[in-house]
C-alpha positions as CSV (number, residue, x, y, z in Angstrom):
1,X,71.4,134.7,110.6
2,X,73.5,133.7,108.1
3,X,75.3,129.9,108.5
4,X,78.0,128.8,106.7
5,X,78.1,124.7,105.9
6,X,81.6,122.4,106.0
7,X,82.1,118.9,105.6
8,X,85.4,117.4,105.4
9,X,86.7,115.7,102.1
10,X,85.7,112.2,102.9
11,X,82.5,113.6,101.9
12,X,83.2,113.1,97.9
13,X,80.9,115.7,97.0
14,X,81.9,116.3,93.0
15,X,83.8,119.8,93.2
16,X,81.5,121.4,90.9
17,X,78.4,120.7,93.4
18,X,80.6,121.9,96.5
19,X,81.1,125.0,94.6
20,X,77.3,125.7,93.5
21,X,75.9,125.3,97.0
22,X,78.7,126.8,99.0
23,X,79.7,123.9,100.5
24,X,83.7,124.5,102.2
25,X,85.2,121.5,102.8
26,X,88.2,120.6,105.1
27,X,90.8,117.9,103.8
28,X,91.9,114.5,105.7
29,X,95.2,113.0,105.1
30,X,96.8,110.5,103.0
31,X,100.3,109.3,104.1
32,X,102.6,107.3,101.8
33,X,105.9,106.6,103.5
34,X,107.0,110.2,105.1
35,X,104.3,111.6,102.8
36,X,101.5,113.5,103.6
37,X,98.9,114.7,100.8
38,X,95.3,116.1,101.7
39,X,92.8,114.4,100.0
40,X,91.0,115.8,97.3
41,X,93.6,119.3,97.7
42,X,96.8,117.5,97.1
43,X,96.1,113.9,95.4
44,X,93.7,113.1,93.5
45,X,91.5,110.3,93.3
46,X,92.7,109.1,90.2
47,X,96.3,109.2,91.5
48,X,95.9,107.8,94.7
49,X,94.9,104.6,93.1
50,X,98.1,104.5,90.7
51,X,100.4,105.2,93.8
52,X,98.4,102.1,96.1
53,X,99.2,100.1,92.5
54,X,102.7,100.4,92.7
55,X,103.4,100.4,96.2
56,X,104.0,97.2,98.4
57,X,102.6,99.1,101.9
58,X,99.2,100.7,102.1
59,X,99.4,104.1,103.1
60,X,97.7,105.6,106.2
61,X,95.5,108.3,106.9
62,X,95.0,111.2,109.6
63,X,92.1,113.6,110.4
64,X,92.4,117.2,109.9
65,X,94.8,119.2,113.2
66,X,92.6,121.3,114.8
67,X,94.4,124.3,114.2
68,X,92.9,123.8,110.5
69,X,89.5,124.0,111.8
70,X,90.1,126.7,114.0
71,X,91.8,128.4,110.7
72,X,88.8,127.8,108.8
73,X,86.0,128.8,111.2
74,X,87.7,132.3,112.2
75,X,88.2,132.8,107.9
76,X,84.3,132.1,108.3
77,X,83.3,134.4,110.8
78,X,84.1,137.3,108.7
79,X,81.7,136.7,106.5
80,X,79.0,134.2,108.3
81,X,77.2,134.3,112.1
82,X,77.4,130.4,112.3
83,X,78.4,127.5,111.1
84,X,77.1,123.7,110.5
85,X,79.9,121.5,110.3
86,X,79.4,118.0,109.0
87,X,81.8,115.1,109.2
88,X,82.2,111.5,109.1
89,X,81.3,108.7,111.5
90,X,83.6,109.8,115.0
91,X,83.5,105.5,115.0
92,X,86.2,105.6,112.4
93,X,87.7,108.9,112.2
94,X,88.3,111.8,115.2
95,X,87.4,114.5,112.9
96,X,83.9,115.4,114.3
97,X,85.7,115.7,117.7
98,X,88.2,117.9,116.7
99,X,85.4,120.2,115.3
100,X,84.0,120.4,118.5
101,X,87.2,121.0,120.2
102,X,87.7,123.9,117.8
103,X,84.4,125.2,117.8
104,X,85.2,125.7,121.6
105,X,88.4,127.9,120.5
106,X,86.4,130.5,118.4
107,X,84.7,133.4,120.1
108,X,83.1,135.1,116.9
109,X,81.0,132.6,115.3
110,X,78.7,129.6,116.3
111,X,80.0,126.2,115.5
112,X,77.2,123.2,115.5
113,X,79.4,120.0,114.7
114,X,77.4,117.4,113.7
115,X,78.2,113.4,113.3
116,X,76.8,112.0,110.3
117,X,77.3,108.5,111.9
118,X,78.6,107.4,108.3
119,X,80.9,109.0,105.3
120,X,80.9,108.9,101.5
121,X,78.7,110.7,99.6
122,X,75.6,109.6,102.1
123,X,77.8,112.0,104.3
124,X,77.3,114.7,101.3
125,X,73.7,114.4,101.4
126,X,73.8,115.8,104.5
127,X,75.6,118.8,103.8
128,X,73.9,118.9,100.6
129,X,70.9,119.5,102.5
130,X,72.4,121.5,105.1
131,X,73.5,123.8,102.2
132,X,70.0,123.9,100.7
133,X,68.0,125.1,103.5
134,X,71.2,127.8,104.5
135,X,71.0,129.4,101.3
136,X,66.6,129.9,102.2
137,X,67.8,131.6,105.4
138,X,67.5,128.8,108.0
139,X,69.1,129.3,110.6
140,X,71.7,126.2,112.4
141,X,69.3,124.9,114.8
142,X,66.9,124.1,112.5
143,X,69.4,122.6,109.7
144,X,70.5,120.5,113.3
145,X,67.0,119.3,113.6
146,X,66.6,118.2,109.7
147,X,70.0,116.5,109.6
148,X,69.1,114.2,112.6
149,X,65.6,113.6,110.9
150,X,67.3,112.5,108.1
151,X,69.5,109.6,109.9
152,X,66.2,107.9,110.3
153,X,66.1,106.7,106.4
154,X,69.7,107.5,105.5
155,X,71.2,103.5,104.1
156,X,74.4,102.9,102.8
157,X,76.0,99.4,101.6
158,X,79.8,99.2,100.1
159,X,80.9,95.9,98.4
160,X,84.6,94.9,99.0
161,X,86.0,93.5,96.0
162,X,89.8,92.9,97.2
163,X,89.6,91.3,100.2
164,X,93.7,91.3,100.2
165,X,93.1,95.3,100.9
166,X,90.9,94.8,104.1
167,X,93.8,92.0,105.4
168,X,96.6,94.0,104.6
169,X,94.8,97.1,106.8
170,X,94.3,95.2,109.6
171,X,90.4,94.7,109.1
172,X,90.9,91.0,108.0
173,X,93.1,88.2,109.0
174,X,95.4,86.4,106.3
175,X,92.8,83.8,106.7
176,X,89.8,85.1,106.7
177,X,91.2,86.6,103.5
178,X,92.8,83.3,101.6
179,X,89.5,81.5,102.3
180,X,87.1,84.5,101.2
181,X,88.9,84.7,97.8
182,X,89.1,81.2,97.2
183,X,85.2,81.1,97.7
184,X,84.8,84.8,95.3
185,X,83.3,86.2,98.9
186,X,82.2,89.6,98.3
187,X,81.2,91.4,102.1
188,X,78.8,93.7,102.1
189,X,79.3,96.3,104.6
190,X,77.2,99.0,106.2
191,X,77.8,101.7,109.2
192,X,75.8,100.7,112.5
193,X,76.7,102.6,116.2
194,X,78.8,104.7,113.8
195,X,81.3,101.7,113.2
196,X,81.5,99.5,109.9
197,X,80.5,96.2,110.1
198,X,79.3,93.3,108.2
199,X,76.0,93.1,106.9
200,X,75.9,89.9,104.7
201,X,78.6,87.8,102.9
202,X,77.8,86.9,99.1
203,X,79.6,84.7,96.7
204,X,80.2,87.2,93.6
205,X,80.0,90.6,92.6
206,X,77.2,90.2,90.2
207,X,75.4,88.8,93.1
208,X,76.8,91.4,95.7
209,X,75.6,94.0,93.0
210,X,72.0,92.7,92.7
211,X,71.7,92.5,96.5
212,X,72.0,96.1,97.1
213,X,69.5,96.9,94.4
214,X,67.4,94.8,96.2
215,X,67.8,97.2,99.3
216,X,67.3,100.2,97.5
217,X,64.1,98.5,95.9
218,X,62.8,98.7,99.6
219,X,62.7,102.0,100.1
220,X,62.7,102.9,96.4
221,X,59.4,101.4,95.7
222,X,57.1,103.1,97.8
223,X,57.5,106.0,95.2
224,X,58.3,108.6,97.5
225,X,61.1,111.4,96.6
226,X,64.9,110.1,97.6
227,X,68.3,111.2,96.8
228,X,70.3,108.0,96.3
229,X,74.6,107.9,95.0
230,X,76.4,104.7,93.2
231,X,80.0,105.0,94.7
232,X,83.0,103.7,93.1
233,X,86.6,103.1,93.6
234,X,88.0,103.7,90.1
235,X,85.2,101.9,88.4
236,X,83.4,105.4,87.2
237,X,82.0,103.8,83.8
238,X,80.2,100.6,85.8
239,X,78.7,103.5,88.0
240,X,77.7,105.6,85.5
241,X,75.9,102.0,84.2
242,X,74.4,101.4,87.2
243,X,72.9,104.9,87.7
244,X,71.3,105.1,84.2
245,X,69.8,101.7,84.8
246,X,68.7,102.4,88.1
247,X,67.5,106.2,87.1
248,X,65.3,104.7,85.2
249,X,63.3,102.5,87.1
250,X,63.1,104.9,90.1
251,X,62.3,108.8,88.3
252,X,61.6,110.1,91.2
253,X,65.0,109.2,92.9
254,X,67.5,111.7,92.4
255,X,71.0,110.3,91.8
256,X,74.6,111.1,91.9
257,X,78.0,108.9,90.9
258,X,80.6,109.6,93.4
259,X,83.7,107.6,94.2
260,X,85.7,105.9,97.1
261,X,88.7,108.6,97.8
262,X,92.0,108.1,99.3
263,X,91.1,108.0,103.1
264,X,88.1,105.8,102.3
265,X,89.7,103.7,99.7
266,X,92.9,102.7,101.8
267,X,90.4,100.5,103.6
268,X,88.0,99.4,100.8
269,X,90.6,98.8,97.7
270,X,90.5,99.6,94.3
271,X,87.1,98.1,92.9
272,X,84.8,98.8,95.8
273,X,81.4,99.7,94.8
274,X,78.3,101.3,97.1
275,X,74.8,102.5,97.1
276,X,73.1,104.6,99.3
277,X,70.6,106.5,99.7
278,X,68.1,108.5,101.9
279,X,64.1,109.7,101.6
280,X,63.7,113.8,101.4
């Protein structure tokens, strides 16, 4: 059997990588005004953080129609028996439901939707993985089975550095927000029942920095093989910093540098950084 893999674009897998593994992806949406861009198709990273720059209202996002998927999957089936599909937490986006719905509206090729339960490039891991074992033949039942093995060590913590950002979304009161910057509060966030919540408040980035090496210094430390990803939102030279540094202490880690992109960073802001990582 042969099995296609998608993810959506809130994945951030770098386009080269998509393109070596076979990876499809299906684009969210970005919406300035009466504007709508897809991520990643239509705006850049790079751009969306100019346009957020000069623009007094954040924009707002959308998940893919289901038509798109249904689109996709049929363009799919003429070349694939099956397909994985792998999205981002259904807690904070209704993509993964809308591919099942549209798995449900093709008759000519299995569709296994599966809820990674977080987003990013932690997301990508998974259909990094997915992608591997496709190309050696496995068939989507087993790839199900790995990916739901791998939510077991999968870890993910993004730092917040604008705190204005989260308030003016509506994750934040004005507040919560005044007092936070006056103190140089730095949240440290993580996915848990497939939401985002808080996992620890710390006074300053340096601090916020160190603490999630810390975390990865957990797992990292009992030596055994891990893919792990500093994420960024427009800060690529600190993250290529970080993941020299951290590359090498931990050689048998496997890193990437991926970013924050439009859907993501609406929520996060400009200067959010992450780290996560899971054991292979």
């Amino acid at each position: 059997m042969k099995t296609a893999i998608v993810t959506d674009s809130t994945a951030y897998i770098p386009a080269e990588i998509r393109a070596k593994h076979h990876i499809h992806m299906i684009p969210l949406n970005v919406i300035f005004g009466n504007e709508s861009y897809q991520e990643e198709v239509e705006i850049k990273v790079d751009q969306f953080y100019d346009e957020v720059r000069n623009k007094k209202e954040l924009p707002s996002t959308s998940q893919p129609a289901i038509g798109e998927f249904v689109k996709l999957y049929e363009k799919l089936s003429a070349n694939y028996d099956a397909v994985v599909s792998i999205h981002l937490s259904s807690g904070i986006s209704g993509t993964f439901q809308g591919a099942v719905a549209a798995g449900d509206m093709v008759d000519n090729i299995e569709v296994h939707a599966f809820d990674t339960e977080i987003s990013c490039m932690i997301q990508g891991f998974y259909a990094l993985e997915a992608a591997e074992m496709a190309a050696e033949g496995k068939g989507p039942e087993e790839i199900m089975t790995r990916l739901n093995e791998m939510k077991e060590s999968d870890r993910a913590y993004f730092m917040v550095d604008d705190l204005s950002h989260l308030q003016r979304g509506g994750r934040l009161s004005s507040a919560q927000a005044l007092v936070g910057s006056l103190l140089q509060v730095k949240p440290l966030l993580h996915f848990v029942d497939t939401k985002i919540v808080p996992f620890e408040k710390i006074r300053t980035r340096k601090k916020a920095v160190k603490r999630m090496y810390d975390l990865l210094d957990e797992d990292a430390s009992l030596g055994v093989p891990m893919r792990a990803s500093v994420i960024h939102a427009n800060r690529e030279a600190e993250a290529e910093e970080m993941m020299k540094e951290l590359a090498l202490k931990y050689p048998h880690v496997e890193f990437f540098v991926s970013y924050f992109g439009p859907v993501i960073g609406t929520h996060l802001g400009e200067g959010a950084l992450g780290l996560g990582w899971y054991k292979r």
